[in-house]
PAFITI-51738 format. One line per field, with one value per residue (C-alpha): residue number from 1; residue in one letter; chain; y, z, x. Coordinates in steps of 0.05 Angstrom, whole numbers, plus 32768, in hexadecimal, padded with zeros to 4 digits. Layout:
N
n <- [NUM; ...]
res <- [A; ...]
chain <- [A; ...]
north <- [Y; ...]
up <- [Z; ...]
east <- [X; ...]
This chain:
340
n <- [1; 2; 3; 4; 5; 6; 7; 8; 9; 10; 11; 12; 13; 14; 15; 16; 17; 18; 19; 20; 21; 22; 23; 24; 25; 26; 27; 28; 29; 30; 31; 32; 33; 34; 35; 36; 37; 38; 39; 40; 41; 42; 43; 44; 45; 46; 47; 48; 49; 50; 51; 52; 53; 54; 55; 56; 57; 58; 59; 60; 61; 62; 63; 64; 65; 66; 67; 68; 69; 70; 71; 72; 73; 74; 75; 76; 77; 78; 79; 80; 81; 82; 83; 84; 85; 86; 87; 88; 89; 90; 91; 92; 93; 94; 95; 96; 97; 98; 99; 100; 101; 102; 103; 104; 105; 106; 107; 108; 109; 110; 111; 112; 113; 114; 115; 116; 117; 118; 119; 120; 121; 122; 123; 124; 125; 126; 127; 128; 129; 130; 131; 132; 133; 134; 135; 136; 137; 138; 139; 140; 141; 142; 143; 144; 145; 146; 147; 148; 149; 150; 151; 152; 153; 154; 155; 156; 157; 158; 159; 160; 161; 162; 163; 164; 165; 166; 167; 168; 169; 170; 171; 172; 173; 174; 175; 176; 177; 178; 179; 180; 181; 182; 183; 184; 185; 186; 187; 188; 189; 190; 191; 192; 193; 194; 195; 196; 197; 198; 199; 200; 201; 202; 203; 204; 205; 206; 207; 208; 209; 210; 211; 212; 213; 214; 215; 216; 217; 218; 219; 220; 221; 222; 223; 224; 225; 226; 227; 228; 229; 230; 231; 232; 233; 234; 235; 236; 237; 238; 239; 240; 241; 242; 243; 244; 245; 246; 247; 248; 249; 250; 251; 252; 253; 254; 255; 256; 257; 258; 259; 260; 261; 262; 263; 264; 265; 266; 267; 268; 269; 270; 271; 272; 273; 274; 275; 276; 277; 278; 279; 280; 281; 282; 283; 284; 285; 286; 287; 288; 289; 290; 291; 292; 293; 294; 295; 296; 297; 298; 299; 300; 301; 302; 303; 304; 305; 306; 307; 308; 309; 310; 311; 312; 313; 314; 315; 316; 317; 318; 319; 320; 321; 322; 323; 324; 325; 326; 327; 328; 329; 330; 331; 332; 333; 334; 335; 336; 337; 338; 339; 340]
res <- [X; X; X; X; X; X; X; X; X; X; X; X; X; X; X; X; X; X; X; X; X; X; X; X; X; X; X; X; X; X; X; X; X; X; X; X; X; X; X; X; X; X; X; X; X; X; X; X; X; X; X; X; X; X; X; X; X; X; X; X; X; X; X; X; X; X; X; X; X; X; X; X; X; X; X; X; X; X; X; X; X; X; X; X; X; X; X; X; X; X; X; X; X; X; X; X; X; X; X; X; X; X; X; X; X; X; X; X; X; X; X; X; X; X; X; X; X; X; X; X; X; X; X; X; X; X; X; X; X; X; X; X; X; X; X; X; X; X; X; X; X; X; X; X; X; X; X; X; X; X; X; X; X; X; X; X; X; X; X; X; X; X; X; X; X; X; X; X; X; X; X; X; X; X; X; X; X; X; X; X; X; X; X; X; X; X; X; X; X; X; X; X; X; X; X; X; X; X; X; X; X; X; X; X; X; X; X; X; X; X; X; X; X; X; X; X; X; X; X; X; X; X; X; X; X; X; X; X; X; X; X; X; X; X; X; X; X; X; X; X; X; X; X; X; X; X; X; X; X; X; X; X; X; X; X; X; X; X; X; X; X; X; X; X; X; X; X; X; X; X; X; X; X; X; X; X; X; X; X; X; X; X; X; X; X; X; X; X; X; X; X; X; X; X; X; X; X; X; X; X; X; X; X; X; X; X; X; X; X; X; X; X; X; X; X; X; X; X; X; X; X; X; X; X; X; X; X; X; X; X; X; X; X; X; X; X; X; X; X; X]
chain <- [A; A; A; A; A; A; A; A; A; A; A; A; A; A; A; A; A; A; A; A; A; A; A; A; A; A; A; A; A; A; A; A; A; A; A; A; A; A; A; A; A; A; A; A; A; A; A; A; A; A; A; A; A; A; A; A; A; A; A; A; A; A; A; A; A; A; A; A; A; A; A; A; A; A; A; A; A; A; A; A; A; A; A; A; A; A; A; A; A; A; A; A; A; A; A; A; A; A; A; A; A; A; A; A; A; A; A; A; A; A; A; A; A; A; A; A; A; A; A; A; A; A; A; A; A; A; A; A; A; A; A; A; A; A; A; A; A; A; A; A; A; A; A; A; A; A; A; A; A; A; A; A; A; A; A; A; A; A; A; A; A; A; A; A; A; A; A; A; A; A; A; A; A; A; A; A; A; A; A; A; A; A; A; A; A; A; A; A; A; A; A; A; A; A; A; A; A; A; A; A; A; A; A; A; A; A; A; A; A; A; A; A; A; A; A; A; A; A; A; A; A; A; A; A; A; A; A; A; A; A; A; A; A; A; A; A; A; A; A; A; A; A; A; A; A; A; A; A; A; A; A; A; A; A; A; A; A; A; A; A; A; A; A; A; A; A; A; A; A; A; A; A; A; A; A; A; A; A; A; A; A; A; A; A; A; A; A; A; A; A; A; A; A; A; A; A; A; A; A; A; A; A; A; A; A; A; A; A; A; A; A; A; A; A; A; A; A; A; A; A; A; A; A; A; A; A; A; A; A; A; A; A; A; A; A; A; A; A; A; A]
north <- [852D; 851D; 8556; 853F; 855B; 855F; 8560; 8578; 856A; 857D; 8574; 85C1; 85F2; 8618; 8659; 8689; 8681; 86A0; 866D; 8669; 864C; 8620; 8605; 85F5; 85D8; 85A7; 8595; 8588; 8562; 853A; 8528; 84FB; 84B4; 84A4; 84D2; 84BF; 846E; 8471; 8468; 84AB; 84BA; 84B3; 84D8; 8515; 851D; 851D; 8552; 857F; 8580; 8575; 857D; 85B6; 85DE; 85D9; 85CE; 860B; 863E; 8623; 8608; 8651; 8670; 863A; 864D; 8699; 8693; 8678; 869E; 86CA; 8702; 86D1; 86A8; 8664; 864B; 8602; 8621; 8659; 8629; 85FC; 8624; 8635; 85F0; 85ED; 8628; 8613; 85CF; 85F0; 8617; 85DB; 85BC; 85CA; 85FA; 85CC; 85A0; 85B2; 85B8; 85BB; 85C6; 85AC; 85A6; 8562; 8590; 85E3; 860B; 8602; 85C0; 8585; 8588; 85D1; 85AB; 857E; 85B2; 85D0; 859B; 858B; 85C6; 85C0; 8587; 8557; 8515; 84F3; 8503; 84F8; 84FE; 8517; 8514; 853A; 8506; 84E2; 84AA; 847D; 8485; 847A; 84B4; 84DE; 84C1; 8495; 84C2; 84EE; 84B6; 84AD; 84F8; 84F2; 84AB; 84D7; 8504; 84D9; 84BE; 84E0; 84E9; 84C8; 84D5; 84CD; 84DD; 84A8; 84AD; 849A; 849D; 84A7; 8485; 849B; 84B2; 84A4; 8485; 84A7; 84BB; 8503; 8512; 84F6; 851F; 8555; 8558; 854B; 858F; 85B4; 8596; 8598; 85E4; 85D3; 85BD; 8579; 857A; 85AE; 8592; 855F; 8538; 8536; 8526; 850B; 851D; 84FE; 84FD; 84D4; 849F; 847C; 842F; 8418; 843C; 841D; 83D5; 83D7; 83E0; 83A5; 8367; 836F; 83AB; 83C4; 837B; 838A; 83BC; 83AE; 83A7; 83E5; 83D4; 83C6; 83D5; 8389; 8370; 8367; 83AE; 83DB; 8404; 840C; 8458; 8449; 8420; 8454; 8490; 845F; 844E; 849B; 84A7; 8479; 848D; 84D7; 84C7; 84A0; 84D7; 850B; 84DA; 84E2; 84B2; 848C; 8495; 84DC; 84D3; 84C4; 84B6; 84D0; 84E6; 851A; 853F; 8507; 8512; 84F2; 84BC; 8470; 845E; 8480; 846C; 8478; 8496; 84E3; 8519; 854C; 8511; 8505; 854C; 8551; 8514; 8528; 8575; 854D; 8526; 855D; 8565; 85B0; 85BA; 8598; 858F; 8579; 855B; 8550; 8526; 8516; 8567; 857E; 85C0; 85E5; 85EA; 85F7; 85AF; 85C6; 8613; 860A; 85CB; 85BD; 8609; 8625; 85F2; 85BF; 85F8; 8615; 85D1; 85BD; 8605; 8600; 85B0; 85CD; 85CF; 8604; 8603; 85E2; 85EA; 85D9; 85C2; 85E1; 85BC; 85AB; 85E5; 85F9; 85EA; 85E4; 8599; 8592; 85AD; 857A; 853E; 8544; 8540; 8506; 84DF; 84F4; 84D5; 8497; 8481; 849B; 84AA; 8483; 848E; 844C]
up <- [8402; 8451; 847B; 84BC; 84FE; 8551; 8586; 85C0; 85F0; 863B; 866F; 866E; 8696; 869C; 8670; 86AE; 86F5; 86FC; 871B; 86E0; 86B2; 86ED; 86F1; 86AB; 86A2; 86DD; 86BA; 867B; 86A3; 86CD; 86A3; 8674; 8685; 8692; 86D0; 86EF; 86E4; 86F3; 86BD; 869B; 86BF; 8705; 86EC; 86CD; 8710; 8741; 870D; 86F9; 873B; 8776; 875E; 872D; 8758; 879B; 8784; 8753; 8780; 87A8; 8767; 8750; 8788; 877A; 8733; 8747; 8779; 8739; 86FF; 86DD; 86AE; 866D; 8685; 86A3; 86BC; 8699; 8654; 8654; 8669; 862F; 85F7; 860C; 8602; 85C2; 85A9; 85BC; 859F; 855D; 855F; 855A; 8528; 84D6; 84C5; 849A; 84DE; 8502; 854C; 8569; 85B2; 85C6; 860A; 8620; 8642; 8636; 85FE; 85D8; 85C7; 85A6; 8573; 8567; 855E; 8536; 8501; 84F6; 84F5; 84BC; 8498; 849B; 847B; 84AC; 848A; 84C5; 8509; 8553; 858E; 85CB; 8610; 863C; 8678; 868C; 86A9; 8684; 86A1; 867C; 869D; 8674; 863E; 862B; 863A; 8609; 85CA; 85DF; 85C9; 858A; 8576; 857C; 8554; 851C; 8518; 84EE; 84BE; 8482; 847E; 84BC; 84C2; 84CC; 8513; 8555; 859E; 85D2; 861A; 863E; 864F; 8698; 868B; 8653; 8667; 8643; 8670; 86B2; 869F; 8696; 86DD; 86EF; 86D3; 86F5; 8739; 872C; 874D; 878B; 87CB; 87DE; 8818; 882E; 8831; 8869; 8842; 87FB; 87D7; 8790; 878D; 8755; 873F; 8766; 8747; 8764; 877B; 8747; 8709; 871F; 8726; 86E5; 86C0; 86DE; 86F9; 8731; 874A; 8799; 87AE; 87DA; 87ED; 87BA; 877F; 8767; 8776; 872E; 86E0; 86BE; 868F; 86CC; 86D6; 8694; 869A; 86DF; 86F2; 8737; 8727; 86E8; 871F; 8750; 870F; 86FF; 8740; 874A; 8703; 8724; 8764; 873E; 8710; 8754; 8776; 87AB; 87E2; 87E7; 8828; 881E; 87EB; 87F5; 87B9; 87CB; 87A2; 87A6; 8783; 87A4; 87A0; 87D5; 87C9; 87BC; 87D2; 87B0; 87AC; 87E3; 8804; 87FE; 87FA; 8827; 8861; 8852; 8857; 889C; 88B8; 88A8; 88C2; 890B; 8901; 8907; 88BD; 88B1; 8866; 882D; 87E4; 87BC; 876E; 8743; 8713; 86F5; 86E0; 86A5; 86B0; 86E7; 86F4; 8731; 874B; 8755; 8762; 8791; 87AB; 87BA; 87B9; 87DE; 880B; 8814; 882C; 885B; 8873; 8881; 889F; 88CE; 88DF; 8900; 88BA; 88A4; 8860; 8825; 87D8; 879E; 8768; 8722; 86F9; 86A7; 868A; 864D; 8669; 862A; 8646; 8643; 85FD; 85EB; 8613; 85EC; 85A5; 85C2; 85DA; 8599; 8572; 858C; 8564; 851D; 84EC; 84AE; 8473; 8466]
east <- [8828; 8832; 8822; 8837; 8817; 8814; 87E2; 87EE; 87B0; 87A3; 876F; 8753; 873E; 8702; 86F5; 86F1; 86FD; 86B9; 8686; 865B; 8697; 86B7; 866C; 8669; 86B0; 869E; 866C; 8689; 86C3; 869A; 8665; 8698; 868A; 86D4; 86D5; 869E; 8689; 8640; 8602; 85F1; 85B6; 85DE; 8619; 85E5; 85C6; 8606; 8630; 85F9; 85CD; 8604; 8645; 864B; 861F; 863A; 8680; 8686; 8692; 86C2; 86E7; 86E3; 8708; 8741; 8744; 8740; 8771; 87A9; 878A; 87C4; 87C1; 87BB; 8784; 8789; 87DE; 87C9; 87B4; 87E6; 881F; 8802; 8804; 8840; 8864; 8838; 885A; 88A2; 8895; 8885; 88BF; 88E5; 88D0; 88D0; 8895; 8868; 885C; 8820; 8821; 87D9; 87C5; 877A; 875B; 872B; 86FB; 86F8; 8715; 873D; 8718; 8727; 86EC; 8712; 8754; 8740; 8722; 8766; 8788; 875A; 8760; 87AA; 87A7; 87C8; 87DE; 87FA; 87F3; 8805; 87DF; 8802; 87D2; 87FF; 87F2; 8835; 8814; 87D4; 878E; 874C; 8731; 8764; 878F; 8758; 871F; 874B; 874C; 86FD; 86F2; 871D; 86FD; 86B9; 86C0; 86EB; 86B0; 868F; 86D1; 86DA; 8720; 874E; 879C; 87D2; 87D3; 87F6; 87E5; 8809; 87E6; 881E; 8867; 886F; 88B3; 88CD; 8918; 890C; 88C8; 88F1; 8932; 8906; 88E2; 892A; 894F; 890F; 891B; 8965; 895F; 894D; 8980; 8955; 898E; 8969; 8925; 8913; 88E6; 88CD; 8889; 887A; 882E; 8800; 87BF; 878D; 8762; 872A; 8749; 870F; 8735; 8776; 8761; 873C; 8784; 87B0; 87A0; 87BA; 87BC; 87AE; 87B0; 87E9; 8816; 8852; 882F; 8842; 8894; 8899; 8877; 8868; 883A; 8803; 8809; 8821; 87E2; 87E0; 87DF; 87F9; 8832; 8837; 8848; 8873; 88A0; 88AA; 88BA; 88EC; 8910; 890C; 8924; 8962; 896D; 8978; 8998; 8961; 895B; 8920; 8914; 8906; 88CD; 888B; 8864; 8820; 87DD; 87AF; 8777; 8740; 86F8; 86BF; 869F; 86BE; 8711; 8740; 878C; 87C0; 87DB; 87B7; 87E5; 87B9; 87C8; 8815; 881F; 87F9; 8822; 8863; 885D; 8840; 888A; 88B0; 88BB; 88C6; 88D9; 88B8; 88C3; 888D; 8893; 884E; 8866; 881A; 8817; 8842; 8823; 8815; 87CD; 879D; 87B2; 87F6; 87F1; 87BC; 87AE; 87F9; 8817; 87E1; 87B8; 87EE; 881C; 87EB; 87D7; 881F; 882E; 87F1; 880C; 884E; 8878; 88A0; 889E; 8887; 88A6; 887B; 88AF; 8893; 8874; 8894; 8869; 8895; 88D8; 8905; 891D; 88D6; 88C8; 88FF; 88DD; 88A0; 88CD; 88F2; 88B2; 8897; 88CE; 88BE; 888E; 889D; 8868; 885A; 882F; 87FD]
């Protein structure tokens, strides 16, 4: 007999905002090889003896300064959507919510999803747009430990959703409550990527300035052209000029180029323009997490306040908006399950 089943699977967050945890879920984060691309022994010695060290506590004061009452916004807004998705659907299919890195993990997941019996299965990274350092990094963790299985599931996998009418209709109803007449200028903020991730995924990609005007077969896996695409469905679904939007990226770390341009600098330019109110999307985040609540709702706002701006709006993120909860059934149903 089929026993059909879900998973639900998100970045994570660490346990605690406490040092000690942030420490040890950078750690964890940064020591998977499809974050950083250096050999093992390179990668071991800049996470564990420079980065987790030095960067822990100031991580921890970013997580402290978003922690609510139920933990961490990206797990509690999580198991959330997990929970409304199973509402929706008949009682004998399984909805399961995992993390890549923290609790509650995937090996976790995958244990009850065993001992529920689960027949056929699909995957659901909650990324809109592909990377390797997520979606795939995601399938690398589940190949790993399937393994070991002598049995697997019928299974599906979803790389992405990035132009999925329900996930763009979706961000749409959210922003739908603000007055963009009322806003000067307006930001769709992703993810950064180093240039190196991006180029490894098209053939052509960053060779000039348009080459992210348009999704073809040079360029299906692209992450940049991946965020330009969902921002031009989203600006078409508001009926939002594009010459207010800049499609911008944030979240960058030191060390080799990463894509452009960097959110922290759009915001700075446009406040020394005269730009006083801003409205800022994060299309790449279907949850709101510490790279929306406080690198956009907090530093971004006191950066642009402190640059001559007025004021600047951080558009929620999907969390478990029920258009949401319905996006994920839609961009589930696209890929029905069969038995072999």
């Amino acid at each position: 007999m089929q026993k059909k089943g879900i998973w639900l699977i998100q970045l994570g967050s660490p346990r605690s905002p406490k040092r000690g945890d942030v420490a040890a879920y950078l750690r964890e984060f940064l020591s998977d090889p499809r974050m950083i691309q250096l050999p093992s022994p390179l990668r071991w010695g800049l996470v564990n003896c420079i980065i987790a060290p030095f960067r822990s506590k100031k991580s921890a004061a970013a997580y402290s300064s978003i922690w609510g009452k139920n933990g961490s916004p990206l797990v509690t807004h999580s198991e959330d959507l997990a929970v409304a998705i199973q509402k929706r659907l008949p009682s004998d299919i399984w909805v399961e919510l995992s993390m890549r890195y923290g609790s509650p993990s995937i090996e976790q997941g995958w244990q009850r999803i065993k001992e529920r019996g689960v027949t056929d299965l699909k995957i659901l990274p909650l990324f809109p747009q592909y990377s390797f350092s997520t979606s795939a990094s995601v399938f690398d963790a589940i190949s790993n430990i399937w393994k070991s299985e002598p049995v697997l599931p019928n299974h599906q996998f979803f790389s992405f959703f990035y132009q999925h009418e329900a996930f763009i209709e979706a961000f749409a109803q959210v922003g739908e409550n603000f007055d963009f007449d009322a806003y000067d200028h307006i930001l769709m903020s992703y993810h950064g990527l180093p240039e190196s991730y991006v180029k490894q995924t098209g053939k052509e990609c960053l060779l000039n300035e348009r080459c992210c005007d348009r999704i073809d077969e040079r360029n299906a896996f692209c992450y940049r052209a991946q965020c330009f695409d969902s921002s031009r469905r989203l600006m078409e679904r508001l009926k939002i000029p594009k010459n207010k939007v800049t499609v911008c990226f944030q979240s960058r770390l030191s060390g080799p180029p990463w894509i452009r341009p960097f959110t922290d600098h759009v915001v700075l330019d446009l406040a020394k323009q005269s730009c006083k109110r801003l409205l800022v999307f994060c299309p790449s985040f279907v949850a709101d997490c510490l790279e929306t609540i406080e690198e956009i709702g907090i530093r971004a706002r006191e950066d642009f306040v402190e640059a001559g701006g007025e004021e600047l709006t951080l558009v929620p993120s999907l969390n478990a908006h029920p258009a949401w909860v319905e996006a994920c059934l839609q961009i589930l149903k696209e890929k029905p399950l069969e038995s072999p």
